[in-house]
ZAKERO-548679 format. One line per field, with one value per residue (C-alpha): z negated, x negated, y; residue number from 1; residue in three letters. Coordinates in steps of 0.001 Angstrom, whole numbers. Layout:
z Z|...
x X|...
y Y|...
k NUM|...
r ALA|...
# end
This chain:
z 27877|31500|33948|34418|35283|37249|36318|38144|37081|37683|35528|35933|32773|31312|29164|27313|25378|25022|23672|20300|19227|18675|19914|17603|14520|12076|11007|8362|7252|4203|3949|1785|876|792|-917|571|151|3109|2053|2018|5088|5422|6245|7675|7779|8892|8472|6167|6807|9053|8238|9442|12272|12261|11696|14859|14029|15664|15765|17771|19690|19506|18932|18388|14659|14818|15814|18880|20078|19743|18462|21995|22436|19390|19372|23194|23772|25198|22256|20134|21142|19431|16631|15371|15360|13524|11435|12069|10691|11846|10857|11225|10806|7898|7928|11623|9910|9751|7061|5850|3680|5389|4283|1987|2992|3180|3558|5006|7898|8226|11322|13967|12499|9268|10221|11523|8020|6226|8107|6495|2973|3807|4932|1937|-14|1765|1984|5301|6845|10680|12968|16824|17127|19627|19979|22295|23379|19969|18223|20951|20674|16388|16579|19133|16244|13873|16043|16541|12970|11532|14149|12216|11028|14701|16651|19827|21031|23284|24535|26494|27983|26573|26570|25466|26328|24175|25141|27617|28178|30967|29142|25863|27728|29191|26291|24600|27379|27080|23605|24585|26253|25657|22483|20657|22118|25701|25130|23797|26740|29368|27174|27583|31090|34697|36165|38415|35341|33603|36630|37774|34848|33100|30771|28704|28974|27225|24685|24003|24473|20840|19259|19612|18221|15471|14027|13289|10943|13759|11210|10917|14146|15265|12999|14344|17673|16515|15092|18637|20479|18199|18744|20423|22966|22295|23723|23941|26279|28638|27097|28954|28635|27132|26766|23947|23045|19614|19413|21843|20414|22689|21595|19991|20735|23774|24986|26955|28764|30277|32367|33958|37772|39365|37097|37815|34806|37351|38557|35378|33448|30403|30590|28207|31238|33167|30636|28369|29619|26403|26123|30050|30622|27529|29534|31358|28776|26414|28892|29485|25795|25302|28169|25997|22829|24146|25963|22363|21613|19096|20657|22785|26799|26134|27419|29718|32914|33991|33812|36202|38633|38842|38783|42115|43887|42584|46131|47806|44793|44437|45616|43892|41059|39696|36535|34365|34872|38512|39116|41747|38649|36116|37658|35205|36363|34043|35685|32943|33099|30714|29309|26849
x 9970|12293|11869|13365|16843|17951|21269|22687|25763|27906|29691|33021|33873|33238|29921|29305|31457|31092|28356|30512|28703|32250|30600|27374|29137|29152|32460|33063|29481|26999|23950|21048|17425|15650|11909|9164|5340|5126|7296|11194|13369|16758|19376|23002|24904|28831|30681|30261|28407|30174|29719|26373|26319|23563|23370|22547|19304|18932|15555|15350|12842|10586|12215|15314|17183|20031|22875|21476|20031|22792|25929|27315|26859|28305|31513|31812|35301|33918|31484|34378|34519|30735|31318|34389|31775|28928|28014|25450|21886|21181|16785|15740|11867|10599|11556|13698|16975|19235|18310|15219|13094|9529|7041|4485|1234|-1481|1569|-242|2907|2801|909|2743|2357|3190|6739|7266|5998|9020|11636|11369|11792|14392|16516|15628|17168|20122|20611|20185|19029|18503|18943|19668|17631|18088|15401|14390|10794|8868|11883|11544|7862|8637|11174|8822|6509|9170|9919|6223|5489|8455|9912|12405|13625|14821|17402|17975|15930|17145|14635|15199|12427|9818|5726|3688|320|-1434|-1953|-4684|-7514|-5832|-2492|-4406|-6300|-2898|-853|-3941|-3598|300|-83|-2337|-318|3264|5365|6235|9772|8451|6489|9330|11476|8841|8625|12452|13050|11257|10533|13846|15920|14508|15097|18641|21017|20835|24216|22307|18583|20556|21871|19493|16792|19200|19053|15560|14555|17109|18189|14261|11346|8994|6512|7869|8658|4740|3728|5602|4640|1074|2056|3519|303|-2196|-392|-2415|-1865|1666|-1050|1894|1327|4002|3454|2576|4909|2663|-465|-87|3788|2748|-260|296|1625|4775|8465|10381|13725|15552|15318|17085|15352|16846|15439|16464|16664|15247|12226|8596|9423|11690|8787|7744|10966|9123|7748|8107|10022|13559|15442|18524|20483|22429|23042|23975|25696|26651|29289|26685|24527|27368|28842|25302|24874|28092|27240|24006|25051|27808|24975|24097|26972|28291|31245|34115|34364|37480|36603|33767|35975|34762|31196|31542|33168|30998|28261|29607|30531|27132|25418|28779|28893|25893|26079|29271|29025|32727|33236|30441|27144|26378|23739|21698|21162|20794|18535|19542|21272|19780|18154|18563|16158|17040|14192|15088
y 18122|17014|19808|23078|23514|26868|28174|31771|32871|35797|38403|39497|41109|44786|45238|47828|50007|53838|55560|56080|52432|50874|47760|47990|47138|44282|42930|40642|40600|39933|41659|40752|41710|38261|38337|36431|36233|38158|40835|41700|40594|42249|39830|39694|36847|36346|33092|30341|27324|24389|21587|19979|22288|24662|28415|30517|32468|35321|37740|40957|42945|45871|49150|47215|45519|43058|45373|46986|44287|41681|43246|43377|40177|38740|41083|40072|38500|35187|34591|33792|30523|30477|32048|29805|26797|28360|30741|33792|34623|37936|38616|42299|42724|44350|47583|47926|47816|50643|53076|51359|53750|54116|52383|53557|54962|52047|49418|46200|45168|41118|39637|38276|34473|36240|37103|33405|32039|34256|32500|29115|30824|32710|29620|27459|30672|30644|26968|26621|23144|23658|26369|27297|30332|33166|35617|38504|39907|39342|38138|35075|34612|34859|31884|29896|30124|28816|25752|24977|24813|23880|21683|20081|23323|24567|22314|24234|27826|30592|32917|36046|37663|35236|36013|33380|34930|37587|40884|40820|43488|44806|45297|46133|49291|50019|50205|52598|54479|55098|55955|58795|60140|58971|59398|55566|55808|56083|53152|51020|52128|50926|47604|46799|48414|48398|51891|51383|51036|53843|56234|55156|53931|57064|56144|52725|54399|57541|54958|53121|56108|57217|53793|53650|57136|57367|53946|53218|54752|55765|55137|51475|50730|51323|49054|46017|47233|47046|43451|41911|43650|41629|38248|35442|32782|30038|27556|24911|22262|19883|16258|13409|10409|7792|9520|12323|12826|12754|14985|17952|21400|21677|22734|19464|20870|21901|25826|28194|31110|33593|37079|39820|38467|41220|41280|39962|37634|35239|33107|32611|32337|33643|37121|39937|42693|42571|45230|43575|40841|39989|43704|44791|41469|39587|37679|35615|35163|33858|31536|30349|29438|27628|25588|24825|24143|22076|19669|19961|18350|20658|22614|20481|21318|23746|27089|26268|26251|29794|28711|25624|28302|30987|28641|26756|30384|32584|32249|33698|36270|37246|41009|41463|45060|43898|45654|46781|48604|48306|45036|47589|49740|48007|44816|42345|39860|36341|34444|31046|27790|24750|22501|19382
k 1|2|3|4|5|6|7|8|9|10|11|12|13|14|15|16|17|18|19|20|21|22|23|24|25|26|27|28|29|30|31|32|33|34|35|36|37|38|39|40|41|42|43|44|45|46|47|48|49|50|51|52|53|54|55|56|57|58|59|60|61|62|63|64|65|66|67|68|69|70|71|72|73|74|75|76|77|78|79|80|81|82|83|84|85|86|87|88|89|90|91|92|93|94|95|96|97|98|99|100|101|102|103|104|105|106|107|108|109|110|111|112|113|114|115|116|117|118|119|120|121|122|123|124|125|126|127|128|129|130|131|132|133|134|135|136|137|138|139|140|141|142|143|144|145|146|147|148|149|150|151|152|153|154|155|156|157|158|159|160|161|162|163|164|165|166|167|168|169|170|171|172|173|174|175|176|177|178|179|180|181|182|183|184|185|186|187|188|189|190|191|192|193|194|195|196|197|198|199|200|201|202|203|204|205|206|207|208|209|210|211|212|213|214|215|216|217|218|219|220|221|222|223|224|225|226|227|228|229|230|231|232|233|234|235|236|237|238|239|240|241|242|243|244|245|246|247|248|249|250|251|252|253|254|255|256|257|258|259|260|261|262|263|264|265|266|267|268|269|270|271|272|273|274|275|276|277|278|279|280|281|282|283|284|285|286|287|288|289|290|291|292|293|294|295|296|297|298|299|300|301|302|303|304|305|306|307|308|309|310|311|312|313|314|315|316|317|318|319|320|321|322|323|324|325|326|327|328|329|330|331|332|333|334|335|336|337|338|339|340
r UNK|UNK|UNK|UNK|UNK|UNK|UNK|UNK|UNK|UNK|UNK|UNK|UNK|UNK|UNK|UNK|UNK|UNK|UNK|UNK|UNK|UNK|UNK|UNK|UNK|UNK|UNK|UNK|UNK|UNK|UNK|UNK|UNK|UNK|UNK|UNK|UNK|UNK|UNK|UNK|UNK|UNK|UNK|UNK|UNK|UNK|UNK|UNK|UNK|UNK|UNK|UNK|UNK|UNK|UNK|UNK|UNK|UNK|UNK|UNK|UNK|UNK|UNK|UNK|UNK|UNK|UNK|UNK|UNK|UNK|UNK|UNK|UNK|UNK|UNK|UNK|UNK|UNK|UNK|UNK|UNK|UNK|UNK|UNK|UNK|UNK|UNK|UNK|UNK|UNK|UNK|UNK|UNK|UNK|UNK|UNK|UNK|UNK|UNK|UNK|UNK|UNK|UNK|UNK|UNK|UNK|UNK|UNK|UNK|UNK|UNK|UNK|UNK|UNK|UNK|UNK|UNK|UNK|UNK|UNK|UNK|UNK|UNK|UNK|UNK|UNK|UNK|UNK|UNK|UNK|UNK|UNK|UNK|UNK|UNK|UNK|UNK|UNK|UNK|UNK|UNK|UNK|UNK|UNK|UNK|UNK|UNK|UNK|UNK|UNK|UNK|UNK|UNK|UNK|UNK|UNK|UNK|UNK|UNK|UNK|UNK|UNK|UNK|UNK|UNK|UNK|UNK|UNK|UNK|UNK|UNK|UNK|UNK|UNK|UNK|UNK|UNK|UNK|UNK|UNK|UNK|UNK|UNK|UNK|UNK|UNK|UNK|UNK|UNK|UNK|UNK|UNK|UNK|UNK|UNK|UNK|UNK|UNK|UNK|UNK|UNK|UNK|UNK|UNK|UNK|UNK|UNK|UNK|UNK|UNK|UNK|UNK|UNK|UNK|UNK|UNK|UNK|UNK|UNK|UNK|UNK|UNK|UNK|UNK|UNK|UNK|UNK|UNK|UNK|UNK|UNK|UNK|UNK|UNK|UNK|UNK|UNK|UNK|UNK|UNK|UNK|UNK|UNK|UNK|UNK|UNK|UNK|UNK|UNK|UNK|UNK|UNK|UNK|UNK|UNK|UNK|UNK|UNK|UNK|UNK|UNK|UNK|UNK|UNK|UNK|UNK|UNK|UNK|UNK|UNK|UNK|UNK|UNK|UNK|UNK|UNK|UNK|UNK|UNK|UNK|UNK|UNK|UNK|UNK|UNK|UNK|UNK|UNK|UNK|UNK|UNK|UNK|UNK|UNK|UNK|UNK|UNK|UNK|UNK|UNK|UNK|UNK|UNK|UNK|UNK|UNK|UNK|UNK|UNK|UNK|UNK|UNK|UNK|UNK|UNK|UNK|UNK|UNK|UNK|UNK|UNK|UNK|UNK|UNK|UNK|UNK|UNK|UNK|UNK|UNK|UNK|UNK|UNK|UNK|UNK|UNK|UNK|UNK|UNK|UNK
# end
């Protein structure tokens, strides 16, 4: 992989819409329930295959299924221009979709690896060749998996609050601790949000407080919480040009990660903290994957014009709240790295 690239760009557009979930809905969509030797994966898919272009691939996180997670992204006004070139995979974990029955008593949920190894059926299924995946939190770490394993499967990855690293003894004591003596949905709210977030932007901790306790078995949600806790080390490792390109475990395709820019996760790039950014700004983090899959070479340079602004005026911007939820509150502006 070529070094990192640092990309900050600025949002101008609104973000949200109103608690009434207008913006959490799927349009023009085909669900199915796709069987594995894993289990059952509920699927959603809009738009038909183009061409030999890939499918987007998209896997959520924790406490989260496909529409909370990325619905405001996808029915944001400058994803269109996304949207018209591919078609959509939407992945909710077993059991995390809206009105899933719980599961039964005794249920074994699939490890970690396990709900990586589903993917690959589901897109022989489907007919689907090669994918650009987007994942958040464990949905990220889940489609790193996928690439690692099934390299030729994955074309393109973009990761949004990314954690490599297994839960250490520290974190593993901690999160013990918290379940003593916080309810699952507390938890899950610390996982997605930093203590500033969670004390001042009351309106989308309110939302997604509801999306979190409601749209989700509590019973199923805990167990792919459990799953994501137990997961072990990426080990991937930066190749050296003429020494082991061939042998080292490292990512074959180029990746986009993005953070929250106020989180600890922005000297790292890939950390699992720094709230939503596809959720509380969906304009940055859509113009930041056109400009990606278009050095993919699969969308023309139409429509990109805003990006190569804000990208030459976000030092002079920077402290601008223009439309939105305000950036003080909600600390999550992306902070976007590009590796190839």
């Amino acid at each position: 992989m070529e070094k990192l690239h640092d990309v900050q760009l600025t949002e101008i557009k609104p973000l949200l819409t109103g608690q009434n979930g207008s913006n959490l809905q799927d349009f023009d969509c085909q669900e199915y329930d796709v069987e594995t030797a894993h289990g059952v994966l509920h699927i959603t898919v809009k738009g038909a295959g183009k061409g030999n272009r890939p499918t987007i691939l998209t896997y959520h996180d924790i406490g989260l299924n496909h529409k909370s997670c990325f619905n405001t992204l996808f029915n944001y006004v400058d994803m269109q221009d996304v949207t018209q070139h591919f078609s959509i995979l939407h992945v909710d974990a077993p059991g995390q979709q809206d009105n899933a029955p719980v599961f039964p008593t005794g249920y074994q949920y699939p490890t970690i690896d396990e709900l990586a190894e589903m993917l690959p059926s589901v897109l022989t299924q489907l007919q689907v060749k090669s994918v650009i995946g987007i994942g958040v939190g464990a949905g990220a770490y889940i489609l790193t998996k996928l690439a690692l394993k099934e390299p030729t499967l994955v074309e393109g990855l973009i990761l949004i609050n990314m954690d490599p690293c297994a839960k250490g003894w520290v974190g593993w004591a901690a999160s013990k601790l918290s379940g003593w003596t916080s309810n699952l949905v507390d938890v899950i709210m610390g996982h997605h949000f930093s203590s500033d977030e969670l004390a001042e932007n009351k309106e989308i901790i309110q939302t997604f407080r509801l999306h979190i306790s409601q749209d989700i078995p509590q019973e199923n949600m805990a167990m792919f919480y459990s799953s994501y806790q137990s997961r072990t080390d990426l080990q991937m490792e930066r190749p050296v040009p003429g020494l082991n390109e061939d042998s080292v475990s490292t990512l074959r395709c180029p990746a986009l990660l993005v953070v929250g820019d106020a989180s600890p996760a922005v000297d790292a790039v890939m950390a699992d903290c720094g709230g939503l950014p596809q959720v509380v700004q969906p304009g940055k983090v859509a113009e930041a994957l056109k400009y990606f899959v278009q050095g993919m070479g699969y969308m023309p340079a139409a429509g990109m014009t805003r990006l190569v602004r804000s990208r030459t005026r976000s030092t002079s911007s920077a402290g601008s709240s223009e439309g939105g939820w305000s950036r003080s509150a909600t600390n999550t502006d992306p902070h976007i790295r590009m590796t190839s």
